[in-house]
C-alpha positions, 0 to 999 in steps of 0.5 A: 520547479523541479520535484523531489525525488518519490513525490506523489505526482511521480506515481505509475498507477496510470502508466500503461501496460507493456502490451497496450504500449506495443499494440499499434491500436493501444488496445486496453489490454488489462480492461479486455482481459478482466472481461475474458476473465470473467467470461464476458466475451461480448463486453470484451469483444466491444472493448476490442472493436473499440481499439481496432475498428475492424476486428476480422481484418486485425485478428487476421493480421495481427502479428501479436507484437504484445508477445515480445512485451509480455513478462509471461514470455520468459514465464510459461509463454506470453499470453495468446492475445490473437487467439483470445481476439478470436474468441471474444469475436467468436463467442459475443451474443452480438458483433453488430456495430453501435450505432451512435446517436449524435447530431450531424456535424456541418463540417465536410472532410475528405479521405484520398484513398480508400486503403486500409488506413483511409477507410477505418480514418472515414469510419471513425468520422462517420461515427462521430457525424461527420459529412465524409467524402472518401476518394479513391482512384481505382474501383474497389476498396481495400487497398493492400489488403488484396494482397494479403488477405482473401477480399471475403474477409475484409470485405465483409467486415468493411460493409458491416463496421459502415453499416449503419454509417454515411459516407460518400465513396467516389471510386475511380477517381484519382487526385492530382491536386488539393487545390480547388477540395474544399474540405475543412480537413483531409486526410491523405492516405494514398499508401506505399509510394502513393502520392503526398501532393508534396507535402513534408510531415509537420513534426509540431503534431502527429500526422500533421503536414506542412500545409494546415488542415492536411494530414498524412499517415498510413502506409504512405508513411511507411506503415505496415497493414495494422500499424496503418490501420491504427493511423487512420483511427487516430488520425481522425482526432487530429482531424477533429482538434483542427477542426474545432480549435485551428491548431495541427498540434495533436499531441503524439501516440504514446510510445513507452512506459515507465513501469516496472514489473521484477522477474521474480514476482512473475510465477510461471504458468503454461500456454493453454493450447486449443484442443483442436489445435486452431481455435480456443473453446469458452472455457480455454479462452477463460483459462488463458486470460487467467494466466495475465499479469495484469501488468500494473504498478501496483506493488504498494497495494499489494503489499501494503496492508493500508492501501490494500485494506482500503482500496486506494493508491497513493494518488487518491490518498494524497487527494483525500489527505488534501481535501482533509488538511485543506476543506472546502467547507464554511468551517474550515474542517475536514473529515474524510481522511481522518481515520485514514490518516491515522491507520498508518503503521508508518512501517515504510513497506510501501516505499521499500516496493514502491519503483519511484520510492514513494513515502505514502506513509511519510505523507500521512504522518506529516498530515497526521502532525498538521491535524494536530496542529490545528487541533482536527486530529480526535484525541482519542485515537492518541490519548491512551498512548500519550498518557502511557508514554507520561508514565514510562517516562515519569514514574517508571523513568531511570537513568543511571550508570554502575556505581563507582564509574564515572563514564561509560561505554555503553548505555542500554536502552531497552526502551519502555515496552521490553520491561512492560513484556517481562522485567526479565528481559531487562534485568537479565540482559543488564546482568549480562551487559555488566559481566562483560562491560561492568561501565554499562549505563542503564536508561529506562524510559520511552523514545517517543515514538508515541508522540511522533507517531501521533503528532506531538511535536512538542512532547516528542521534542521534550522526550528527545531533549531529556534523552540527549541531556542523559546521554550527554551526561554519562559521556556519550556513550554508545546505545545498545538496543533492544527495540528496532522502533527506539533505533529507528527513532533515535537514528532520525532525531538523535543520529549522534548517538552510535548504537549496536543491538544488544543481540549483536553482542550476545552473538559475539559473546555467546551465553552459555545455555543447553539447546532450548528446542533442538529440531523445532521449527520455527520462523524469525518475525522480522519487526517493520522497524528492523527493515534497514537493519540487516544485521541485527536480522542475521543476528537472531536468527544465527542465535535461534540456530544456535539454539536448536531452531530449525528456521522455516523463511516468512514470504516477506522478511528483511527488507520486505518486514512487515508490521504486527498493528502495534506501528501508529497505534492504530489498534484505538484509531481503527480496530477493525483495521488493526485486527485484519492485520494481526490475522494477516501476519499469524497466517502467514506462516505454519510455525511458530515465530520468533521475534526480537520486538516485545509488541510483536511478540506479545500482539502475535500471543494475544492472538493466539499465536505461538511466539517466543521473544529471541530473549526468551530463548537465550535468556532461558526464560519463557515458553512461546505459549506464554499470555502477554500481560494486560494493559494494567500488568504491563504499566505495574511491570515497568515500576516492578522492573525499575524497584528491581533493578535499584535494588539488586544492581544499586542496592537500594530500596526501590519504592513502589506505591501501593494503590489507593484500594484493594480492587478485585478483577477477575482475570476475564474482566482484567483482558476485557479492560485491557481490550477496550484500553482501560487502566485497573488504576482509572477504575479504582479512581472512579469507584474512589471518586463514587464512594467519596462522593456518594453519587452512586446507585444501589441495585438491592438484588445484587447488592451492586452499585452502579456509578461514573466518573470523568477522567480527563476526556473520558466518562468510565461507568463501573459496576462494583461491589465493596467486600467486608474486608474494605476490599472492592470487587468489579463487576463490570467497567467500560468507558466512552468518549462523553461528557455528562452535564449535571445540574 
């Protein structure tokens, strides 16, 4: 069965670098330069010996194919891979062979050549205990290699990688036939125009002949001196598999790779040369090994801020979502990717990177959705926004079009966090919709994007049914928005409905203001749900230049638009996780931001840093200093917003119900509320519940009374004081997820 385009078994995290797949020997390039990285010359140098069985003879020889493959060629110079080979030999506390202790194997297999590729198959045998006998018509080892390198140097290497090995070498003994060699296995490795007994290559295995148990390689088959070398290494596996199994199928060397690496990702920086112009000192080979890519796909690790924060690519994570959704355990739970499930902003950063377009994060929100389910997902990562959504939905919801119009063409959906920010980025921006096309329905309420983000299935479908029925309504109208996260939302589940941004149509039809900042510098945040959305990216910062801004570009924007923290609500379901990312965006650039989403807007100022909403300047209404309002201020503003807009654009009274208690929270105690995701309103419930209940406890020195109730899922303990004017002063509040048994 044919797999769907971005699965996750399409993933090239394991895919091989350029220079391992050139290298004849597949040295692990990434592992040996990590250790010369780190200066473990001897842990590379046996990483190297590893790979090539012979280091003196490969350094010597190696025409560094890896050069033509490298990425830091067109970059500074590809990284010299002979001279680091060199180093790692030079500087490793010790080049002695391992010796391996493994039981004698009973099995005999002969080698017809003592050549390069003969010797180093013999070697690998040796090792692995095998009883080898090498046969090879003239007197001296080597092969080709006389006509190439000086005999000192391959000699000795010879005798010291067999050092510690057994092996019977028969020289001046010439094969004319294999009839009669009963070896369990052989290798003939002859060389260039040697004989191959007339045998033809087998092309269902590598190496394989036409006759079973026989192979052939080396530079009898055309190879060069590494090339041939690499041959008789791998070659001893293939030898090893008929031995143990019969078949002479073993599979083929690797021959490319699929990954991925752009040009513009690759800065440039120059060779190290060696100081003496021959051979790299410690520190040299240190440097030049710092210059190496590295070349992995890895881009959605890097990028991605869940991935990175949790060390895993998608493959492991997929592992984990499985294992989770499908536990092995006697109950049927599972637990060990909950939170991981529920840390995604659900952004799409990490298939925008992804070569293979891999939806990691479609993968946990429909994980997410299948824990909901089941009933596995912990409601207290949801609950709070759920609970919001009810409310912009509920009491602060109106759908309404201009009296005296019976269609419209326009229907402004400011979504339910712009009027949370500040009424007057709702009022103000209708006011303006009006001058232009007086028809303009008004919808205030959510999209559902909590309860997609969340799972909830059915209370999003119940949000998207209402907002069809009112669009329907009012004649089908085209959407202008104001939040990118309620166009990403409605293209998916309601594409019927057209849109354009509102900041579209201010560009077109311009406000008249004086220059708010002219010279001042600053950078457009594009929001994550923005990605897709060129145009509305071009149109604020068009609007910020006309304003007077000086745009300074953010390292990743556009397509690259990364999440503030707000995307999957994962500021409850892992703080931590949502704080590093809030540190990570401010610190990303030295100006001020200007953004086009309330949430990012008000996150970044929360934080501390310097943010304007585009609304703000085009609309003249607040500084980019401005503190963003508390969890409790924003639930009020949207029922501030919706008594304002009945009244001045449909002239009616708008009722806003007064709380049932006057409570008193100084401003400190308000944020720390607002931080732990507790409402002013469920407190006033809770001391309400206490003073009707008389179940509280009195602290005569500080005349404080001590008290808690149950919400819902929540247990909320207060401290409070009541005040001679009937009013109550909090003292002290904090909720947790218990429930208290009483008798």
């Amino acid at each position: 069965m044919k797999r769907a385009p971005g699965a996750i078994e399409d993933c090239l995290q394991n895919e091989p670098a350029f220079c391992r797949v050139a290298c004849p020997f597949h040295l692990d390039v990434r592992d040996f330069i990590e250790k010369m990285q780190r200066g473990g010359f001897n842990a590379a140098y046996r990483t190297y010996l590893n790979a090539v069985g012979f280091p003196a003879i490969v350094t010597a020889l190696c025409p560094e194919p890896c050069q033509g493959a490298c990425p830091r060629r067109l970059s500074g110079g590809a990284i010299s891979m002979k001279l680091l080979e060199q180093a790692a030999t030079t500087y490793a506390r010790n080049t002695d062979p391992v010796r391996y202790n493994v039981p004698a194997k009973q099995k005999k297999v002969a080698i017809i050549g003592a050549g390069p590729s003969g010797l180093a198959c013999a070697l690998r045998l040796a090792e692995r205990k095998y009883d080898v006998t090498v046969f090879e018509k003239s007197g001296r080892l080597g092969g080709h290699l006389h006509q190439v390198l000086p005999p000192e140097i391959f000699l000795s290497d010879i005798e010291r990688q067999f050092d510690r090995e057994k092996v019977e070498l028969t020289l001046n003994t010439e094969i004319g036939s294999l009839t009669g060699l009963d070896f369990a296995a052989i290798y003939v490795a002859t060389g260039a125009n040697g004989t191959d007994f007339g045998l033809a290559q087998e092309k269902g295995g590598a190496f394989a002949s036409t006759r079973p148990g026989v192979f052939l390689g080396g530079s009898l088959r055309g190879k060069d001196s590494m090339q041939a070398i690499a041959a008789g290494l791998r070659v001893s596996g293939a030898m090893e598999r008929f031995i143990k199994a019969g078949g002479m199928n073993h599979p083929d060397e690797m021959t490319g790779t699929r990954l991925e690496l752009g040009a513009s990702l690759v800065a440039s920086a120059d060779t190290v040369r060696p100081s003496n112009g021959e051979a790299y000192t410690r520190d040299e080979a240190v440097l030049e090994a710092g210059r190496c890519l590295q070349c992995s796909c890895d881009a959605c690790v890097r990028f991605c801020d869940l991935m990175r924060y949790f060390k895993k690519f998608p493959r492991r994570i997929a592992e984990e979502v499985e294992i989770t959704i499908h536990p092995g355990t006697l109950d049927g739970n599972g637990t060990v990717a909950t939170r991981l499930i529920s840390s995604c902003n659900h952004c799409g950063l990490c298939q925008q990177v992804c070569p293979q377009r891999i939806d990691t994060g479609g993968l946990l929100l429909a994980a997410h959705r299948t824990m909901r389910e089941k009933g596995a997902m912990p409601w207290a990562f949801h609950d709070f926004f759920l609970r919001d959504m009810a409310s912009a939905n509920g009491e602060a919801s109106l759908a309404r079009r201009p009296t005296g119009h019976e269609t419209s063409r326009y229907l402004f959906f400011p979504g339910c966090q712009l009027g949370a920010s500040d009424p007057r980025y709702v009022t103000e921006s209708y006011r303006f919709l009006l001058e232009h096309w007086p028809d303009t329905a008004l919808m205030l309420c959510c999209c559902g994007a909590p309860a997609e983000w969340a799972g909830d299935e059915a209370v999003r479908a119940q949000a998207m049914a209402r907002l069809r029925q009112d669009w329907s309504d009012f004649g089908k109208p085209k959407a202008v928005f104001a939040c990118p996260s309620c166009r990403q939302i409605l293209g998916r589940h309601l594409p019927e409905i057209e849109g354009v941004f509102l900041y579209d149509l201010i560009l077109q039809q311009g406000i008249t203001l004086p220059l708010c900042a002219p010279g001042t510098t600053a950078s457009v945040f594009d929001p994550c749900a923005s990605r897709e959305e060129p145009g509305v990216q071009q149109a604020v910062r068009a609007l910020a230049e006309k304003a007077g801004f000086e745009l300074a570009p953010l390292p990743l924007e556009g397509k690259l638009a990364q999440c503030c923290s707000f995307g999957g609500q994962v500021a409850v379901a892992h703080p931590p996780y949502a704080h590093r990312v809030v540190a990570t965006r401010i610190a990303e650039g030295g100006h001020p931001y200007i953004s086009y989403c309330s949430n990012c807007r008000d996150i970044f100022a929360r934080a501390g840093k310097p943010c304007w909403h585009i609304l703000d300047i085009q609309l003249g209404l607040n500084g980019p200093d401005r503190a963003p309002p508390t969890l409790t201020e924003r639930r009020i503003n949207r029922l501030v917003l919706k008594r304002r807009v009945l009244e001045e654009f449909w002239k009616e009274v708008g009722e806003m119900g007064k709380p049932r208690m006057d409570l008193i929270v100084s401003a400190e105690l308000g944020q720390k509320l607002s931080d732990e995701w507790i409402l002013e309103t469920e407190i006033a419930t809770v001391i309400e519940a206490c003073e009707k209940s008389g179940r509280r406890i009195l602290d005569p020195a500080t005349g404080s009374f001590f008290g808690h109730h149950q919400i819902d899922h929540m247990t909320y303990w207060v401290e409070y004081a009541p005040r001679s004017d009937g009013s109550f002063e909090l003292r002290n509040a904090y909720g947790h997820r218990m429930r208290i048994e009483e008798r």
